[in-house]
N, C-alpha and C positions, 0 to 999 in steps of 0.2 A: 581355402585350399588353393584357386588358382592366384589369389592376390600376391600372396610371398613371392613365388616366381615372377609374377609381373613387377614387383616392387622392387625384387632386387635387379632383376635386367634394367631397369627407368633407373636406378643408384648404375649402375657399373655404366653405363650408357653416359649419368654425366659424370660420370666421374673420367672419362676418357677425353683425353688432349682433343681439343677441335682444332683443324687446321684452319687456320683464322687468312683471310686473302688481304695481303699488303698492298695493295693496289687501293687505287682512287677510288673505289666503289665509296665506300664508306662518306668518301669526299661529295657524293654525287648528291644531289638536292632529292631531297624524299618522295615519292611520287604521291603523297597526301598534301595536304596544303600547308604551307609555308605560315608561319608566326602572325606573318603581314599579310598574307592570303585570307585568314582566318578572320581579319580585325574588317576587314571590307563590309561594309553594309552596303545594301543597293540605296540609292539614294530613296526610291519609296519609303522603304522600312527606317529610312534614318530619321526621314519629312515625321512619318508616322507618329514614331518613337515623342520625337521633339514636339509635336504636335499635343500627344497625348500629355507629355512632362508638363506642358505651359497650360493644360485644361484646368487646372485647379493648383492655389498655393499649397497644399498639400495631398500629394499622390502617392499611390501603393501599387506596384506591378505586383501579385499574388497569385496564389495558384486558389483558385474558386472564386468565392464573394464575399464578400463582408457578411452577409446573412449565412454562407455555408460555405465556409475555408474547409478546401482540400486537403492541406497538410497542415500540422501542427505548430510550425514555424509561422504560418500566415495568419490562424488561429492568434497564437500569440501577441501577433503587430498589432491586430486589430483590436485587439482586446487592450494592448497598451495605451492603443492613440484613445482608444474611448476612454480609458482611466486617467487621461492627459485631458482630456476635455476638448479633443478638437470638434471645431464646428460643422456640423455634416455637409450645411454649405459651401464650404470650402475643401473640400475633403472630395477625391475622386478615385476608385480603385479598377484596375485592368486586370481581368483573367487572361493570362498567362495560356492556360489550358484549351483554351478556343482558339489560340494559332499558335503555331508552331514556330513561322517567322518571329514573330513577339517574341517568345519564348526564349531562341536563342540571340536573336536582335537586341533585347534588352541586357543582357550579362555582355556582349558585343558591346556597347551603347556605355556602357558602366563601366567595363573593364572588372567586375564584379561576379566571381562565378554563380552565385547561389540567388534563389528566391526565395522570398519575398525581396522586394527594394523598396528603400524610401527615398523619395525626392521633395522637398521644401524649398518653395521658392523657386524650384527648376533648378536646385544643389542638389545632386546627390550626397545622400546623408549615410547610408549604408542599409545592410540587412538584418536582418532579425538578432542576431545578435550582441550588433552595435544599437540597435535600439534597447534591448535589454540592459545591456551598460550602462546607454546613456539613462535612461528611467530611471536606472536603480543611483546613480549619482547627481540626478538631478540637473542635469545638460539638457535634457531632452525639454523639461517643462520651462528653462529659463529661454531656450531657443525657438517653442511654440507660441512663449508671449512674445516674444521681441520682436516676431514675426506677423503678432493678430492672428493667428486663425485661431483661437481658441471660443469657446463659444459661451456667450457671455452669460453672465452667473441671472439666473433669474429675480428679478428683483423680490419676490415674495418669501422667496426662501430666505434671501438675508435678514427681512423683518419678520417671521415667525423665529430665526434663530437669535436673533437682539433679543427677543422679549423672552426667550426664557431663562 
């Protein structure tokens, strides 16, 4: 009952000429932060970031753990690189979720809006689903050996599968 009314006053309302101001306002610089404002990391969080990229040949910024991913997307990464066979050895993952700095530092850092991130080699690789890409067309496995971190095939299994 009372929504009609209110719907059509919120219609006739835009639907009326706004007088728009010609003047330099518009010109004036936002009083939110600027493109380049945005991109500043404090040097801490950059140390950090960089810090953390160069802890292992292959890293995961994620939201959770490797043992209990947060969200689905990170879920997924993780469950790719294990189907990719990388070496746990070599393999390091950051929760995202335990700072806040990180969190937004690392899409900063990347220039990459979303999490999860994959870093090889201290390359950003992409996220979740440039990893899905790469996997499904076989980039992903040609670029984890060319790199070593994959973890290497146990030798018993190869001779239990020779012999049958």
């Amino acid at each position: 009952m009372f929504s009609r009314p209110l719907f059509s006053a919120t219609l006739r309302q835009a639907a009326r000429p706004v007088a728009r101001q010609t003047t330099s306002a518009y010109l004036r610089p936002s009083p939110f932060l600027t493109a380049f404002q945005r991109r500043l990391l404090s040097d801490q969080t950059r140390q950090a970031i960089e810090k953390a990229v160069a802890s292992a040949p292959v890293v995961l910024f994620m939201k959770g753990t490797p043992e209990t991913p947060q969200c689905g997307f990170s879920r997924a990464s993780i469950q790719i690189l294990g189907l990719q066979g990388v070496d746990p050895n070599k393999f390091a993952a950051f929760n995202v979720l335990e700072d806040d700095e990180l969190r937004s530092g690392i899409k900063e850092f990347s220039d990459w809006p979303t999490i999860p991130q994959l870093y090889i080699d201290k390359d950003f690789v992409g996220g979740c689903d440039i990893l899905v890409s790469m996997h499904q067309d076989g980039s992903l496995a040609k670029m984890l050996e060319e790199k070593g971190v994959l973890a290497p095939l146990d030798p018993g299994s190869e001779s239990k599968e020779g012999s049958k």
